[in-house]
N, C-alpha and C positions, 0 to 999 in steps of 0.2 A: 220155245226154249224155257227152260228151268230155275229157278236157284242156283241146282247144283250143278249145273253144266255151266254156271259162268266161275263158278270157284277155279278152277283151274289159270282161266285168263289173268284173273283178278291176284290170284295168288302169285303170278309171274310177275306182272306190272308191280306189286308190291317188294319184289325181291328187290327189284330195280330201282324202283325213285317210292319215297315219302310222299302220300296225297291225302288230303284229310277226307271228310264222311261226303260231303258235297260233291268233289269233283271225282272221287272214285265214283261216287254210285253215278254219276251222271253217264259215265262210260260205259253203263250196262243198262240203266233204266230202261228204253227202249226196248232192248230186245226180248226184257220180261214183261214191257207193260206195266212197270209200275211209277206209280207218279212222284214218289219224295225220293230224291238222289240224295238226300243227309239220312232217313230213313234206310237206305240199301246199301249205300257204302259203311255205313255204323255194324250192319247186319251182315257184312263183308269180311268187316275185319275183326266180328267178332268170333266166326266160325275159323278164319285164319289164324285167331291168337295175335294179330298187328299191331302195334301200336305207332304215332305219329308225332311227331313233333312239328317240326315245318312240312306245308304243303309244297312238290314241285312246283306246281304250275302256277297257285295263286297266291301262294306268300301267306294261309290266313288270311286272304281277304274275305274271304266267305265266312268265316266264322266272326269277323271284325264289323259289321253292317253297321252298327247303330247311330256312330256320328253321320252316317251318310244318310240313315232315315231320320233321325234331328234336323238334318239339313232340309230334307223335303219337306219334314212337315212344320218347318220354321218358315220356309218361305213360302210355304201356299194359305198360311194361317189368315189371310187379307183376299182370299180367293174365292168367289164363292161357283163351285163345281160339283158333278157327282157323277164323273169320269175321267182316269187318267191313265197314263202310258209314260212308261219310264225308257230313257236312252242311257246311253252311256259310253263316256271318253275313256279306253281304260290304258294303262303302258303298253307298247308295243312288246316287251319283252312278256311280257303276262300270255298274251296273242300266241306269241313265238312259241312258248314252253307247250303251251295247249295243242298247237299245228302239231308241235315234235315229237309229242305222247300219242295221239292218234295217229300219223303218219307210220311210226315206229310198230307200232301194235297193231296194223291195218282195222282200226274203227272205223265205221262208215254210219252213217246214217244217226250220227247225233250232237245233240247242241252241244253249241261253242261254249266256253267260259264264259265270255262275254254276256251270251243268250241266260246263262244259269244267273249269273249277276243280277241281270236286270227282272228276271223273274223273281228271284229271292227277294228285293228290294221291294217289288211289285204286291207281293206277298204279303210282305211284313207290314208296307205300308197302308191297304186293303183292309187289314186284321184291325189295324190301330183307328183306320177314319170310317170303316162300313163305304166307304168309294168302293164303285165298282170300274175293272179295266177293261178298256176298251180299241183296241187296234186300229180301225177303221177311223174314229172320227171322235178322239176323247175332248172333253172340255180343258185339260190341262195335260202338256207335255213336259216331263221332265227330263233335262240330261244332265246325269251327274258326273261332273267332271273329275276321275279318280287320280289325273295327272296333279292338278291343282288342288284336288276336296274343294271344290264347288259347286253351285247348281245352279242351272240354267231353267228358267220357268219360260213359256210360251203357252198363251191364254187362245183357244181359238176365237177366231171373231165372230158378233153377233151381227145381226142383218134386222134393222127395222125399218119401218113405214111407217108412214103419216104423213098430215096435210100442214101446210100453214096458209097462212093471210097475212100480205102487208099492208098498214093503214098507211102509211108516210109518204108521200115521194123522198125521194133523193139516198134510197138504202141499196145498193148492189145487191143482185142475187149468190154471186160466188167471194170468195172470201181472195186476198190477195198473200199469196207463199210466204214465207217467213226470209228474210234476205238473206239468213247466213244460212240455211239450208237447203232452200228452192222448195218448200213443202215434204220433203224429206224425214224430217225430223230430227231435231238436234237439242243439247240442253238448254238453249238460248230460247226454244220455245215451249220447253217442256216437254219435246220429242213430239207433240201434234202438228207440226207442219206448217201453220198456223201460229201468230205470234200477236194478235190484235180478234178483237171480237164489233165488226162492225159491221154485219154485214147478214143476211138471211143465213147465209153457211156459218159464220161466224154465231150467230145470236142462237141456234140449235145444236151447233156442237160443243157450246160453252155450256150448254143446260145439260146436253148426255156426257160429257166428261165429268161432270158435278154429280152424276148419278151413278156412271155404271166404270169411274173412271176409265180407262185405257190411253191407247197414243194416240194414233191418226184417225179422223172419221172422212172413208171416200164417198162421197155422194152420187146418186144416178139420179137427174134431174128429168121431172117429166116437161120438158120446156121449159122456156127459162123468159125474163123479164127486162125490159130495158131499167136503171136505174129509176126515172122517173115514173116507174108503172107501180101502178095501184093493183094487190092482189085482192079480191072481194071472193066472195058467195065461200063456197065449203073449203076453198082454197086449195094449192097446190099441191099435186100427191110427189113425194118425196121416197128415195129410198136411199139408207144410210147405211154403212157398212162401219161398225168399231173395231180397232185392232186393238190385240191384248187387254181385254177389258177385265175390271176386277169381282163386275158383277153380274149375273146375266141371266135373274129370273126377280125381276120388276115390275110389278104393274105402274104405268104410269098414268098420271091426270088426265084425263077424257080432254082437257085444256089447259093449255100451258101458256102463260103470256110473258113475251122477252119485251119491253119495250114496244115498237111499231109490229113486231110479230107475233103471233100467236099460232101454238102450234097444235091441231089437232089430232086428237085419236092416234097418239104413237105409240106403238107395240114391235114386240119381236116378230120377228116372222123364220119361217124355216126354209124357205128359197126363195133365190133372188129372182126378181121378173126377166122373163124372157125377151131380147130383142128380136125386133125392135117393139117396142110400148108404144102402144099406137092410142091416140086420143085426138079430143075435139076441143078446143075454145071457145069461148064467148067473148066478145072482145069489143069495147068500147071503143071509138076514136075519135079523136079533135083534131079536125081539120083543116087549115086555113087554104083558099087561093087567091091567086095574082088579081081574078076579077070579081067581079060582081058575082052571084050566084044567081042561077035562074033553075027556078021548078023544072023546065024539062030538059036541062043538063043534069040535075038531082035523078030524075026518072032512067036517065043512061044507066046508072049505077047496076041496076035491076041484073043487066048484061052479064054482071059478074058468073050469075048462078045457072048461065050458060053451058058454061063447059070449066072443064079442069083451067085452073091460075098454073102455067107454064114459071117454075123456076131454075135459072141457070146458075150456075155457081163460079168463080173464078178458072177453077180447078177441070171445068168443063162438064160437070157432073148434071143432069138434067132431071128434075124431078116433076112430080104434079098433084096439087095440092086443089081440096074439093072445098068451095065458101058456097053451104047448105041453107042458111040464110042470111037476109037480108034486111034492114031500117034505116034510114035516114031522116032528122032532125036538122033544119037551116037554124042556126042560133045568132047569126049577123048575116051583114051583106054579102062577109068572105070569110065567112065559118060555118062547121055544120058539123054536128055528131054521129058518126058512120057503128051503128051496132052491127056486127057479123058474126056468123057459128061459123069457124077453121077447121081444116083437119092439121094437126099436130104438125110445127116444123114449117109452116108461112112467115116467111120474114116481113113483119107488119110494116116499118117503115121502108122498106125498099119495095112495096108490095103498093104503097101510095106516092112515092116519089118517079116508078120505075126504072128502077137498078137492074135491068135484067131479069125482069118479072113483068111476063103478061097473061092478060089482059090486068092494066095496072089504073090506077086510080085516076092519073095523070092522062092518060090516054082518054079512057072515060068523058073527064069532065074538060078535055083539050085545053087544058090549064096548066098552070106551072101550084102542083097540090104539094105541101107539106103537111107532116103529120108532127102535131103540137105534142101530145100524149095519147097511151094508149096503155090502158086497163085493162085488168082479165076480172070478166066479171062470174068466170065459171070453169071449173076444168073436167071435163067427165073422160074417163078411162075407159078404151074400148078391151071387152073383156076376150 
């Protein structure tokens, strides 16, 4: 199809209703193939002789943009991105006018108002910042609310790794919810979920909110530590998810020290780990029992690396878990230091007390065995 084979259409539709250069050309674009509907509808009405004042459909919105791109490029001014995608709230009656002109005229096969909106907007705003847009997976989402003239920004989230180490006893691995929102987020704790920093989740996500801002950080824990455990060697592999974040090309410190944590080698990464993350420990233990200790109750121990540690779960769930090696250390009469390599997911004190964990520590050394503390002296990731 032609130019001149849409003049006819175009010249009817004009008899009828006022449309400015935008939403006339958009009516025809398509079927010639050309990409600027301000361009074609301009080239429309000037072969027609038309002229316009209010548009049917849009009211001049199309011609009216620019407080609406102030608005976008006011609020992403604290953003750092170099991809985005525009949405848009617009009056139901704007919708209506546009259904009623193509309906009436049998148009098919072209964009909505709505679509031309967000593209104009998309456009102009493209022109002004060198951003380029992105449909699939932008770094900023904008919806510009044309009911109220506002805008909505939404940051996609960044995904990092890294390790830490805790030197202390008595620091929780997870962070406890914020009370008036249940980790949520709310203004009471600055929308992070979280409303205290005391904790290995707390002491990491107080350092990445201080860098790359945003709201909530979800964690995916590779194993986790009783309060009183000691993390040592390269430390725990960690992966953290930020929501709405302000910034999201960082390099950070090779080593970062929170107090008793120190957090290694955290960087962005571009997918998250597949489950399940499967890994190994090293794992120190302080052991008391009820009796005396004797060498060849110590040598039972060995038994372990027999076969799979049987663990049952309340839930009836049955698993089995590989202890690949082995050392023991008597440090008193009724203590001894139990070193073992785990496979990921062995509940260490119910694994010496046993809770429904066999062959268990207790069984072994036919003793009534607790476990004092217990250190991870290593965590290796199986790839």
């Amino acid at each position: 199809m032609t130019f001149n084979d849409i003049i006819p259409s175009a010249n009817q539709i004009l008899k009828d209703y006022e449309l400015c250069d935008n939403c006339l050309g958009r009516l025809f674009s398509k079927q010639i193939n050309t990409s600027s509907n301000k361009f074609l509808g301009k080239k429309l009405k000037l072969s027609l002789n038309k002229s316009v004042k209010k548009c049917f459909i849009c009211k001049n919105l199309l011609d009216n943009l620019t407080p609406y791109l102030k608005l976008m490029l006011d609020s992403s001014s604290e953003y750092d991105f170099s991809s985005m995608v525009v949405g848009a709230l617009i009056k139901p009656s704007i919708i209506d006018r546009d259904d009623y002109i193509r309906s009436k005229y049998k148009l098919k096969g072209i964009d909505s108002v709505k679509t031309d909106i967000t593209k104009e907007l998309g456009k102009q705003f493209t022109k002004k910042t060198k951003k380029k847009i992105d449909f699939l997976n932008p770094d900023l989402t904008f919806t510009i609310n044309f009911k109220d003239e506002s805008c909505q920004l939404r940051s996609k989230p960044i995904l990092l790794h890294g390790r830490y180490t805790k030197s202390d006893r008595g620091l929780s691995q997870k962070q406890k919810s914020c009370d008036n929102c249940s980790g949520k987020g709310c203004r009471s704790c600055n929308f992070h979920g979280i409303s205290e920093y005391t904790s290995v989740e707390g002491k990491i996500s107080e350092f990445l909110f201080n860098k790359f801002g945003g709201t909530i950080a979800k964690f995916t824990w590779v194993g986790g530590e009783d309060k009183s455990s000691l993390v040592l060697g390269s430390g725990r592999p960690f992966f953290v998810k930020i929501l709405s974040p302000f910034k999201r090309s960082l390099i950070l410190p090779k080593k970062i020290i929170s107090g008793p944590v120190t957090i290694y080698n955290c960087k962005i990464i571009s997918e998250p780990p597949k489950p399940p993350i499967k890994f190994t420990s090293s794992i120190e233990l302080t052991i008391s029992t009820g009796n005396k200790i004797h060498s060849t109750t110590l040598k039972n121990l060995k038994n372990i690396l027999d076969g799979p540690i049987i663990v049952y779960e309340k839930s009836g769930k049955r698993s089995e878990k590989i202890v690949s090696d082995l050392k023991y250390k008597k440090t008193a009469e009724n203590r001894f230091t139990l070193f073992i390599k785990a496979e990921g997911g062995l509940p260490v004190k119910r694994f010496v007390d046993g809770d429904d964990v066999t062959p268990n520590i207790c069984q072994l050394m036919n003793d009534k065995c607790t476990c004092i503390t217990f250190d991870f002296l290593e965590i290796d990731l199986k790839c």
